[in-house]
Structure formats: C-alpha cells, structure tokens
N, C-alpha and C positions, 0 to 999 in steps of 0.2 A: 692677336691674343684674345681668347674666350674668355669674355665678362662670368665672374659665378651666379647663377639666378638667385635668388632670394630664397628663403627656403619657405616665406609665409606665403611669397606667389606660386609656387612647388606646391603647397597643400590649401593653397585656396584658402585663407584663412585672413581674420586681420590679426593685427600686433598684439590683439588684447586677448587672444582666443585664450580659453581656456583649456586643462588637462582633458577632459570632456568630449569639446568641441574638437579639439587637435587629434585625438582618439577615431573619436567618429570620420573626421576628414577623410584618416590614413586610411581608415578601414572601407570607405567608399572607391578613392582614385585606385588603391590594389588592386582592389577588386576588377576594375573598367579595366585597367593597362596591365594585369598578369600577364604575362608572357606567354603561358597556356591557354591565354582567352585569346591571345593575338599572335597565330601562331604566323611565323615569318616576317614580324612584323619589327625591324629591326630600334624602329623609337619608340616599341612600345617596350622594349627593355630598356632602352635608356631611361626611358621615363618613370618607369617600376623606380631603376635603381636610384634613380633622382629622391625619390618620395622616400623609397627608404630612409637614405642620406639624412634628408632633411625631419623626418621622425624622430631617428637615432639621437639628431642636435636637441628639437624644439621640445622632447621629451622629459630631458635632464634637467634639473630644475638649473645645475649650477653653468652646463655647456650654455642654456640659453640665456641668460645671465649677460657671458661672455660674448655669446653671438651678438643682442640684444646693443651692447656697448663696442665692441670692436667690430662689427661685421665676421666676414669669413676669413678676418686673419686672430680673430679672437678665438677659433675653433680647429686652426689651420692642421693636420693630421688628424682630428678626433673625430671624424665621420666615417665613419665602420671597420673603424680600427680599433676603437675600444670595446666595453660593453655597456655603455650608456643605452638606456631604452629595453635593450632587452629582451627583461620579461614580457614588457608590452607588448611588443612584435611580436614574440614568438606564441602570445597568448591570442593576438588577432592574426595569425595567421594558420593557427591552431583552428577560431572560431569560425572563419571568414572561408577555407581551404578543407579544413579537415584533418583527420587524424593522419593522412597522406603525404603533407607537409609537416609535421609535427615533427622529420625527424631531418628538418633542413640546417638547422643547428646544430645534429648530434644531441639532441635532449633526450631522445629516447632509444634505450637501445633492448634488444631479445633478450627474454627469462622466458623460463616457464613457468606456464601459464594454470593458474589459478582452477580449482574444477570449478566443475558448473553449479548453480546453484536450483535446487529441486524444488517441486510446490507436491503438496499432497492434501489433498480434499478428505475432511472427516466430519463426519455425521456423529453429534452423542445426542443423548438423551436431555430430558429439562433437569431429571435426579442428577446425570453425573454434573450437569453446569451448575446444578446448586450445591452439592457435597463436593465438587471435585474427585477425582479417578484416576486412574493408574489404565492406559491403553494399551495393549499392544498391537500395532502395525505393520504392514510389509510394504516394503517400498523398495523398487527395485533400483538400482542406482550402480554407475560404475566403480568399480575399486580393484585397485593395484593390483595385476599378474602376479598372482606365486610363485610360477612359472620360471620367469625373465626377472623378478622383482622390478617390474616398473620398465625396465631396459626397453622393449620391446624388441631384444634380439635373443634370438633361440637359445638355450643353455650353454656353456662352452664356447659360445661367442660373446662377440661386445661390440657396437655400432662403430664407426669409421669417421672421423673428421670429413667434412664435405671440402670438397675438393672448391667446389665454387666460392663458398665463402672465408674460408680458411676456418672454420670454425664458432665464426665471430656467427653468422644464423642473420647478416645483412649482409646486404651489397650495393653501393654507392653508386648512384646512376647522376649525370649533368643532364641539367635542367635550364636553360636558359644560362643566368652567369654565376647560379651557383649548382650545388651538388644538392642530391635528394636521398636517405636512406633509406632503404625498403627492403622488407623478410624476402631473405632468399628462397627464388623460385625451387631450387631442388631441393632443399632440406625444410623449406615451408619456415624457418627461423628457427630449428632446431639446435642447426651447428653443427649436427649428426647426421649420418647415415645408412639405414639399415639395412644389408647385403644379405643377411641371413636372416627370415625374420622368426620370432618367438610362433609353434603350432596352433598352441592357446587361444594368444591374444592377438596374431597376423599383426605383429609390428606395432600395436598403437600402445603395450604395455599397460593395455587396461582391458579388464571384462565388465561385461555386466552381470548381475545377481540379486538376489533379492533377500533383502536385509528385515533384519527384523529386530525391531527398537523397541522400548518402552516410552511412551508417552505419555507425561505428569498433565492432567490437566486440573488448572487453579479452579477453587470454587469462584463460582461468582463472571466467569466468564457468558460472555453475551454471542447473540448469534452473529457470523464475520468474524470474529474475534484471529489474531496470527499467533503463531508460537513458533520463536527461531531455535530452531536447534544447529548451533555452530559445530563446523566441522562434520556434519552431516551429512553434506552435499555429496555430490560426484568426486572423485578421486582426482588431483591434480599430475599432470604432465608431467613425469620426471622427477618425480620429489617434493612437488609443486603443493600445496595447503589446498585442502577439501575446500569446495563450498560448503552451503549452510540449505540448510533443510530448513522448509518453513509450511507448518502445517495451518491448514485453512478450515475454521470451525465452521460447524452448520450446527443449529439447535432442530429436531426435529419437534412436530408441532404436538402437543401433548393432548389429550384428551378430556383431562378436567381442567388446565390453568391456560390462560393466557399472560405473556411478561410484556408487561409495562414499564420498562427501565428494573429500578429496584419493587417494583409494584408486581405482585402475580393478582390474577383478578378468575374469580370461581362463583359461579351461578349453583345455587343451591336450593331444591326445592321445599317447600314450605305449605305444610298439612293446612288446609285453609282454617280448621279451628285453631292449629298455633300462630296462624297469623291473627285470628282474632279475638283469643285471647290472650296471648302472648307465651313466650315459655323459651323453652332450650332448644336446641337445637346444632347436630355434628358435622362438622364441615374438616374435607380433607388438609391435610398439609404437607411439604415435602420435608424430609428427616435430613440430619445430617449424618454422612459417614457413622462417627459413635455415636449416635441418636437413640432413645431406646422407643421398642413400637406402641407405645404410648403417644410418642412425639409425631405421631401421625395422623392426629386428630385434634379436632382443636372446637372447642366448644363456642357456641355462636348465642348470645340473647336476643331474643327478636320480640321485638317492643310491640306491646296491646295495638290492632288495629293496622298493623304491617303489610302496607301494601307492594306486587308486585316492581320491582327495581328499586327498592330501600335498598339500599349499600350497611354494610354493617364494617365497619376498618380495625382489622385485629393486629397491633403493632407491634414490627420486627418479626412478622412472620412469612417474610419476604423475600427475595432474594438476598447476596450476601456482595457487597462492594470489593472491586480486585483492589482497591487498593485504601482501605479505610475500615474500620469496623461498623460501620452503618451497613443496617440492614433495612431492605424495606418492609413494607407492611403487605399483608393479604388482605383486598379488599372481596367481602362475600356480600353480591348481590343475589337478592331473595326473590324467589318467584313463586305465588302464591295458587297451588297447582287446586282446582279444583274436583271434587270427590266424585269418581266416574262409577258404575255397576252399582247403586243403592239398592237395598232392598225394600221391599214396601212398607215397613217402619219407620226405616231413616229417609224415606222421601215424604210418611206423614211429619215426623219431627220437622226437617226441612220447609214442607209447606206451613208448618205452626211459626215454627220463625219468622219466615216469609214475611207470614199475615202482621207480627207484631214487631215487625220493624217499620219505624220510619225513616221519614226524608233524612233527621238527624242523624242515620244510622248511616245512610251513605252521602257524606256531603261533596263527592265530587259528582256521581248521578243528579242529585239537587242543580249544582252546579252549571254542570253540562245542559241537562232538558229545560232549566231555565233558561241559556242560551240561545235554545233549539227552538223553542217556543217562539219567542222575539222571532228569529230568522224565520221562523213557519207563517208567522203574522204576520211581519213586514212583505211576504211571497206573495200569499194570499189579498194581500190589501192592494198589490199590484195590479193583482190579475183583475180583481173587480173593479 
C-alpha cells in the first residue's frame, strides 16, 4: 500500500507558509516538472499532478484547515475534484504558460474579435492649443464590406460550419493528463468557412478606406497631449465592436511665444530711450476663439532705467488649464535694442550725453570695472 506524501513536502514548503509563499512555491516546481519541459518524462507528470493536487488542498483556506487536523483523510475525494484553488491555478498557469494554456480549464472560449485600435499623429498650431479648434482628418482605417455586410462571403451566399470544429472555432488537443483548447487550425476560430468568398473584400469582410472625422480639440491642451475617440478604430470581425482612435498631439514651435506649462514667455524689443526713461510699450498676445482683435495686444510698462532681461509678468494672459479655470500669465522679457544708422546730430546729442553722464548713471559698469581693476592689479602685482 502507497503512503500519500504530504502535500507541504510536495510544494517544498513548511506548515506555517503563507498564501504568498505557497503561490510562489506552485508557481516555481510547475514550471521545473511541466510535462512540456519534460517531454517523455513519465514522473515528471506525476510529479506536475502531485503539485497540482496539493495547491488545489493547501490553497483553500477551509480544505487546509481540514488537511491541517485530519491529514489526507480530512480532504479524502476533494483534490481535483472540486474547485477549491481554482482561480489561482488557472491564474498562474495563465502567467507562468501563457495565453496557450489559459484554455486548459475551458476558461476561454472564441468570439469575435474586437477591431484594432488606430494611433494618428497631429501637428496644430500654439493658437488652436490655446483657443481650441474643430479639425478635420483623414485616417484610413478598416470598415465593414457593403458588399457581404461583414460576412466575408460573396452575395447570395453565406459561410459554411467548419467541419473540423463543428462550429464551436476550437478543438481539444491532450496534453500530458489533461486536454488543451486551441483556435481551430482551418477556420482560424471562426467556426465558419468561406467556400465562396465576397469580390470586394476576398473573404475577410472588411475593407480599407479612408475616413474623414472631425476632431474637437480642448483649449488648453499641451504638446503629447492623447485624445480617444471610441469606436473609431478598425471595424471588428463579424459584428465584433470597433476599436478606438486615439489621436496624438504635437504643438508646433511658434515664432514669438515659447510655453512654459500655463506660462507663454515673449522677448520684446525696447527703444533704448524707453528703456531709460521709461514708458509704454505693445507686446503680442494669443486671442481666444470669440476674442475681439484688440485681444491681441496687450500693453507692457517698462519702468525708468530698464535693463535688458527685466521680465515684466502680465496676469492670466496665459495659457488656459484643461481641466480648471486658471490660466497662466505671459511673461514679457525686455531687451534693450540699441539705436543703429545715427545721423550726425543724433550721434552729436549721443556724444553730449555721453560726456555728462556718470559713474552713477551706470552702476553695473561702475560695478563691473571696479572689479576688473582689482583683478588687473592683483595680475600685475604678480607679474612684478
């Protein structure tokens, strides 16, 4: 008479292991003694089935319990004859195997099949990511034969039960000690088969065309930005639900703004006497959709003595938040453009100034050649 093994020396385990631990066990020893990793190898299915067995018990909070207190007469019929464990199993043998075993329990069985889902690359402008826009697109993509309506057989006909699978679009193959479900090789999981096919669409019940959509884009969208349009996608199999269109923004790079989050940031030049007297000054802005074109300008103060990369920050004239009313600010940095082609007046005014300015007039020159000086002194005191 054959003693029953243990099921915690079966998974290598001690008494105290935990769900975790007993998880990870099962999922190592399968893996070593698969019956496909050991092929001809007649204890290496026994050994498989052992480790199942003992999963199946050590799994169950309540089998083990019973195992725990009676041994293997506290569990005597309930090792793989119930469904204790399971989902487990069939979840690591899922993650451990593949979608190729996934249909060793009958868990999954042929539909058709869902379309595909599309990607489409779109370039807008920085105006429509700040007003938001109204696109139109073309996107070529499969959709349902008029044809056949989806059938993929020629008019006046209709597809045939496949002989191999009876319909069902699997077929049962043995596998060591138990059975494996897999898409029938001649109908591909159909369940159908096409004798006569559609001119159109040669059988597959779908064409390709090129589709033309309107695409909403939100103000306030960044560059990367996705936008799912459901049921968009490719045409599914048979009746089967579209995929989803998902279009992929690009911002192209603008010529007077640069975007810093909700920040647009614009260099603006500045008449060297407005910078040193101070005064007004127009600095662009982006309008929204009903904007009126006034809203396209935006007036700048640039304070007495304004030197080049003063920031001036004009608030909420920014970008616009997808998902908030904050908007950001436009900061206008100043650059203080010097006056080129003088004529021989305004280069005598020029030299008068010149003459009657001083140190006080430029205190970072002060600043600097007093620095310069030291460093020219401490060189010179070297050398000598």
């Amino acid at each position: 008479m054959t003693t029953a093994r243990c099921y915690y020396e079966i998974l290598e385990v001690e008494r105290t292991a935990g769900d975790s631990d007993l998880k990870s066990a099962f999922r190592k020893l399968a893996m070593q003694h698969h019956p496909d990793r050991n092929q001809g190898d007649k204890g290496a299915e026994t050994r498989f089935k052992e480790l199942n067995e003992a999963y199946s018990i050590l799994s169950d909070p309540q089998k083990r319990a019973a195992y725990d207190r009676y041994g293997h007469a506290g569990v005597n019929g309930a090792a793989g004859g119930g469904q204790a464990g399971f989902g487990d199993i069939h979840d690591i043998f899922n993650e451990v195997f593949g979608d190729a075993f996934g249909d060793m329990f009958g868990a999954r069985r042929a539909g058709p099949a869902r379309g595909q889902d599309l990607r489409y690359d779109l370039e807008i402008s920085l105006e429509q990511a700040y007003a938001g826009a109204e696109v139109e697109i073309t996107v070529p993509a499969a959709i349902t034969c008029e044809s056949c309506q989806g059938s993929g057989a020629k008019p006046g006909t209709a597809p045939t039960t496949c002989s191999t699978c009876g319909g069902a679009g699997r077929v049962r193959a043995s596998q060591g000690f138990f059975s494996i479900e897999r898409a029938c090789p001649r109908c591909g999981g159909a369940g159908r088969v096409i004798s006569d096919p559609c001119v159109d669409c040669h059988g597959h019940g779908q064409v390709r065309r090129q589709r033309q959509l309107s695409v909403r884009i939100p103000a306030g969208v960044d560059d990367g930005a996705r936008i799912r349009l459901s049921g968009e996608g490719d045409a599914g199999a048979r009746g089967a639900p579209r995929g989803d269109l998902y279009i992929f923004l690009s911002v192209k790079p603008h010529e007077l703004f640069e975007r810093d989050g909700l920040d647009l940031h614009c260099t603006v030049p500045v008449p060297m006497c407005t910078a040193a007297l101070g005064g007004e000054i127009e600095a662009p802005c982006l309008m929204a959709a009903n904007g009126a074109a006034s809203d396209c300008r935006a007036s700048v103060k640039v304070p007495e003595g304004a030197q080049t990369g003063r920031t001036v920050r004009l608030k909420g004239k920014g970008m616009p938040s997808l998902r908030s009313r904050e908007r950001g600010d436009l900061v206008v940095e100043l650059f203080v453009e010097t006056p080129t082609k003088l004529t021989a007046r305004q280069k005598e005014l020029m030299q008068e100034l010149a003459e009657t300015c001083g140190a006080h007039h430029h205190p970072r020159s002060a600043s600097f050649f007093g620095k310069a000086k030291r460093f020219w002194d401490d060189v010179t005191g070297c050398e000598a």
